[in-house]
N, C-alpha and C positions, 0 to 999 in steps of 0.2 A: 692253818685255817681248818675249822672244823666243819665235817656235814651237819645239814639243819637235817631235823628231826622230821621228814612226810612218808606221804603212801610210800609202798615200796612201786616203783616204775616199772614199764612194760620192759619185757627182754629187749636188752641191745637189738638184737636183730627186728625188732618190731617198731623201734626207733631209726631205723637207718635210713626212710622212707625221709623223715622230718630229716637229719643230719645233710641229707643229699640236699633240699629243697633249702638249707639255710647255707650250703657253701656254695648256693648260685646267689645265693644276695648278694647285690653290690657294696665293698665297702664305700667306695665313695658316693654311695646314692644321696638325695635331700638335696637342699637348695642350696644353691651356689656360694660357696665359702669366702670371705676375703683371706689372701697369704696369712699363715702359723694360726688363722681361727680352728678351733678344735672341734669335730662332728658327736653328739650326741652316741653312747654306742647303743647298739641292738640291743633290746632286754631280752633279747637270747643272751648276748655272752657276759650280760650281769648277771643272770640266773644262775644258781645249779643244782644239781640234783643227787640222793643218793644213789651208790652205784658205780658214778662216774670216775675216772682217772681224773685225780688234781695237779696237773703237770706244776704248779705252784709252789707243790710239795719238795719235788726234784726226787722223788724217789715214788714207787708206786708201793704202797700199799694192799696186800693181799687177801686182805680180812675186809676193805671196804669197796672192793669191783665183783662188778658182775658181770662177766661176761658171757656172751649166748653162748650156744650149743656150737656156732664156729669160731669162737674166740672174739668175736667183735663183739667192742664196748666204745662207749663216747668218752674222750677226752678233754679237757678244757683248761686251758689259760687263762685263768680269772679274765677278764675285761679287754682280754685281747683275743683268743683262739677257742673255739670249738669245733671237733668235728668226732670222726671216727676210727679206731685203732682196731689191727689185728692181730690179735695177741696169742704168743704159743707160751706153756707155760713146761719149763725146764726143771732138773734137780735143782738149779741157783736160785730160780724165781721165774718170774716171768719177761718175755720177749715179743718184740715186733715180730711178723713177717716177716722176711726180705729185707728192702732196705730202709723197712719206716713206711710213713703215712706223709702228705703233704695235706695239711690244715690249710680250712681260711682262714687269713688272718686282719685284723683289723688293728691298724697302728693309726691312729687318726694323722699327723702330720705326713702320713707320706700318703695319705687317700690321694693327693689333689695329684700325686708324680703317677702312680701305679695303678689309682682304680682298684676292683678287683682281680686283681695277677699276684699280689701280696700271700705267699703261705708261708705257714712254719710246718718246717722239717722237724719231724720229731722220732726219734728212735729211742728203742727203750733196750739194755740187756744187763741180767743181771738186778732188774725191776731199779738201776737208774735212769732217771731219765735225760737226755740229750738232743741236741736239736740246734736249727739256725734260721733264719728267714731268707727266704728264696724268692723269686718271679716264676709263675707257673699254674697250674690247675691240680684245683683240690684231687687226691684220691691217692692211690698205692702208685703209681706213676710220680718218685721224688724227683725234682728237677737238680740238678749237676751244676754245682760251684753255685756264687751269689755275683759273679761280674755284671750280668742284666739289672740286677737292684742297685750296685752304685753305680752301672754307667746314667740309670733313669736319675741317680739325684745328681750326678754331673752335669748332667744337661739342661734341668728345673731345678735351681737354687731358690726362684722365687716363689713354687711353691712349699716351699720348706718356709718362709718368712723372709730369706737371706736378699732381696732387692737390693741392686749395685754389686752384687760379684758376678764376675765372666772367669771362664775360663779355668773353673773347676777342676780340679785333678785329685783322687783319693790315692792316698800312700798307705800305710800301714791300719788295713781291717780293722774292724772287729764285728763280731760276728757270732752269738753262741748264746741258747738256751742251756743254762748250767746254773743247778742249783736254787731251779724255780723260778731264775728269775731270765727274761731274754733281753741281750746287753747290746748294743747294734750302734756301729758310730763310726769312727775313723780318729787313731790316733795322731794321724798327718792329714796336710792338704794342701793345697797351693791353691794360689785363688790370685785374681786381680781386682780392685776396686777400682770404679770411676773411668775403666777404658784404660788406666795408665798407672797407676802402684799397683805392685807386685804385695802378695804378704803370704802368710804357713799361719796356719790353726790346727784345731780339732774341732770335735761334734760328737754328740750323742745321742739317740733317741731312745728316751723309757716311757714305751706307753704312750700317752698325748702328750707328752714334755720334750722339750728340744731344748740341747744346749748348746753354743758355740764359742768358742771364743779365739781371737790369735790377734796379730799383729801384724805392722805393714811398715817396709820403709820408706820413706819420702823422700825423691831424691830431687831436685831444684836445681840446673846449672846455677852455679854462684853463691850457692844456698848452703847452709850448714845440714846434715840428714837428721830428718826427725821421726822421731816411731811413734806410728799410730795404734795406739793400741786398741783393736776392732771386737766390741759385745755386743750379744745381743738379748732383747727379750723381745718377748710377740708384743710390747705395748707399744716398744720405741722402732723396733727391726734393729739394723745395725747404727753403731753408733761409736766415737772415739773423737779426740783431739792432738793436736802437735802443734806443735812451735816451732819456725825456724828463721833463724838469723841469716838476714842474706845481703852479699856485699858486690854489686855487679858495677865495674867502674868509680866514678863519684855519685853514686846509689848507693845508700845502707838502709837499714832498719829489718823488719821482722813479719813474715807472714806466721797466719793460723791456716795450719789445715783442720777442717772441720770435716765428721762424716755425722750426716745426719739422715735416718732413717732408709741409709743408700745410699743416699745421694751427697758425695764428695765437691768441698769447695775449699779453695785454696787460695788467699787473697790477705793483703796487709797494705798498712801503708809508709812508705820510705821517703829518707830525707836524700834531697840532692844538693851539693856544694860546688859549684862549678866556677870559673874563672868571672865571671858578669853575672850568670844565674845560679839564686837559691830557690828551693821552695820544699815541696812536697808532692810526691804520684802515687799512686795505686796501683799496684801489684798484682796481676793474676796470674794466676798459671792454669792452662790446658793442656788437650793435647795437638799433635802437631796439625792434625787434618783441620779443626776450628781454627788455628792459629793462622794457618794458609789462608783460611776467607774473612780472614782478618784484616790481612794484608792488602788484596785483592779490593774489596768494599770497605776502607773504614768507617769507623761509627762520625757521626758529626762531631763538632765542637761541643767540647763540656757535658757529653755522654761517653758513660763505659761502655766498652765493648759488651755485645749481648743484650743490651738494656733495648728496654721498648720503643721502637722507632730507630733502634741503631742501624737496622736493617743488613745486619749479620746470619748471613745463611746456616752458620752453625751453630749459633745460638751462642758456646758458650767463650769462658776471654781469654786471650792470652795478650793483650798489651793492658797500656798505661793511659790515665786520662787523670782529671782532676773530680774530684765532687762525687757525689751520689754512688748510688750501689749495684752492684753488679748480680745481675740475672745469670742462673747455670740454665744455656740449652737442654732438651732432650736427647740429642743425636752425640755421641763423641765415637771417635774410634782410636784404639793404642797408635803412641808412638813416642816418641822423643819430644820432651817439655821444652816450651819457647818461654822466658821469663822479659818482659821488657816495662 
């Protein structure tokens, strides 16, 4: 990226007044977002100016900073990070202070988990540059490790877009401004969908873009295991299909698990063969807690369980009936699938 051609700017140090006043702005300020919508950024951090550190670049340039009379100069991450560096300059080139700077940072998908507590660590020696995203306040105070920034996306998956995962767990980082560019995601992850499948992905965030993707198994007593394979985009949220053959007694035939923008349903319909009866039932699967108030209040004659007027306190099904279509409650809690 090359500098645009203006005035030459006031000294660093005469800038620091603005730098200070722009890393108390909120990243997540503006009007309330729906999940993975992306915020507009500050034309401060679309701007720039000559003078400044291109951390972009991944290495600093010597011929195009200016730094005051105490080494401070502004730094910037194209469209994510600005703020202010303090630089000593060595026989190799130049260096941080200490141990680096802590930037605001603005990542639009994680405004909605972090707010303002979002920085980047950036450290420079050797005039490369290096760095990672942290939870903390701007300034030469860097904050230690990044466990506060994924335990914040462990706990708020739906602010990231991700509605219908629980139980979030991050495995193997990642984590690192390198080479201009900041790479931030998790190779591993455990997750559950729907209160009851278990499944592993990854994730990444660049900039306003999120990616995710993994998979899930579906496991059915009587049921063949089917893999749902779990994507997403911000238009749909999460989303995947399976198939499974399932044989419970003189009961066969085949449900769909469907996940649709979270929301997990699991249901087919099977033939029965019996000694005097033949016909046909409808398959659902929940989890155990709905299944109980199943049992407890069933739905009337010729409604599915959960259906309106079933008058099922857990909304969603886990038995059998004939006809019409079955409604997913809001409430479910993990446990062990009841198939009837």
């Amino acid at each position: 990226m090359s500098f645009k051609a203006v005035n030459r700017p006031e000294p660093a140090g005469a800038r620091s007044s603005e730098t200070k006043a722009r890393s108390k702005a909120s990243v997540g300020a503006g009007p309330a977002r729906r999940p993975g919508e992306q915020p507009r950024l500050p034309l401060y951090l679309r701007s720039e100016a000559a003078g400044e550190i291109d951390l972009g670049k991944g290495r600093v340039d010597p011929a195009a900073i200016a730094p005051d009379s105490e080494g401070k100069v502004t730094a910037r991450l194209p469209g994510l990070a600005v703020g202010e560096l303090e630089l000593e300059e060595t026989a190799d080139g130049y260096k941080t202070r200490g141990e680096g700077a802590a930037l605001p940072l603005a990542v639009g998908p994680l405004a909605g988990v972090l707010g303002d507590s979002l920085v980047l660590v950036v450290r420079i020696e050797n005039n490369v540059i290096t760095g990672r995203a942290a939870v903390g306040a701007p300034g030469r105070a860097v904050p230690k490790g990044d466990s506060a920034l994924f335990r914040a996306i462990e706990k708020s998956p739906e602010a990231l877009g991700w509605a219908g995962l629980s139980k979030v767990s991050v495995g193997t980082k990642v984590n690192a401004l390198e080479g201009g560019s900041l790479t931030l995601g998790a190779e591993s992850l455990r997750f559950t969908l729907g209160g009851f499948v278990e499944g592993s992905g990854s994730f990444s965030v660049e900039g306003d873009h999120v990616s995710f993707s993994g998979s899930a198994e579906v496991k059915l007593p009587g049921a063949s295991t089917g893999k749902l394979e779990v994507n997403y985009s911000p238009e749909t949220g999460l989303s995947g299909e399976a198939h499974l053959e399932v044989g419970v007694g003189k009961v066969s035939g085949g449900v769909d698990a469907r996940l649709r923008r979270g929301v997990l349903d699991i249901q087919g319909t099977a033939g029965y063969a019996g000694d005097r009866l033949k016909g046909s039932i409808t398959l659902v699967a929940t989890d155990a807690q709905t299944a109980r108030e199943i049992t407890r209040k069933p739905p009337r004659a010729g409604e599915l369980p959960g259906q309106d007027g079933a008058g099922v306190a857990g909304g969603s099904e886990a038995g059998g009936g004939s006809g019409g279509h079955a409604h997913r409650g809001e409430a479910r809690a993990p446990g062990p699938l009841r198939l009837g």
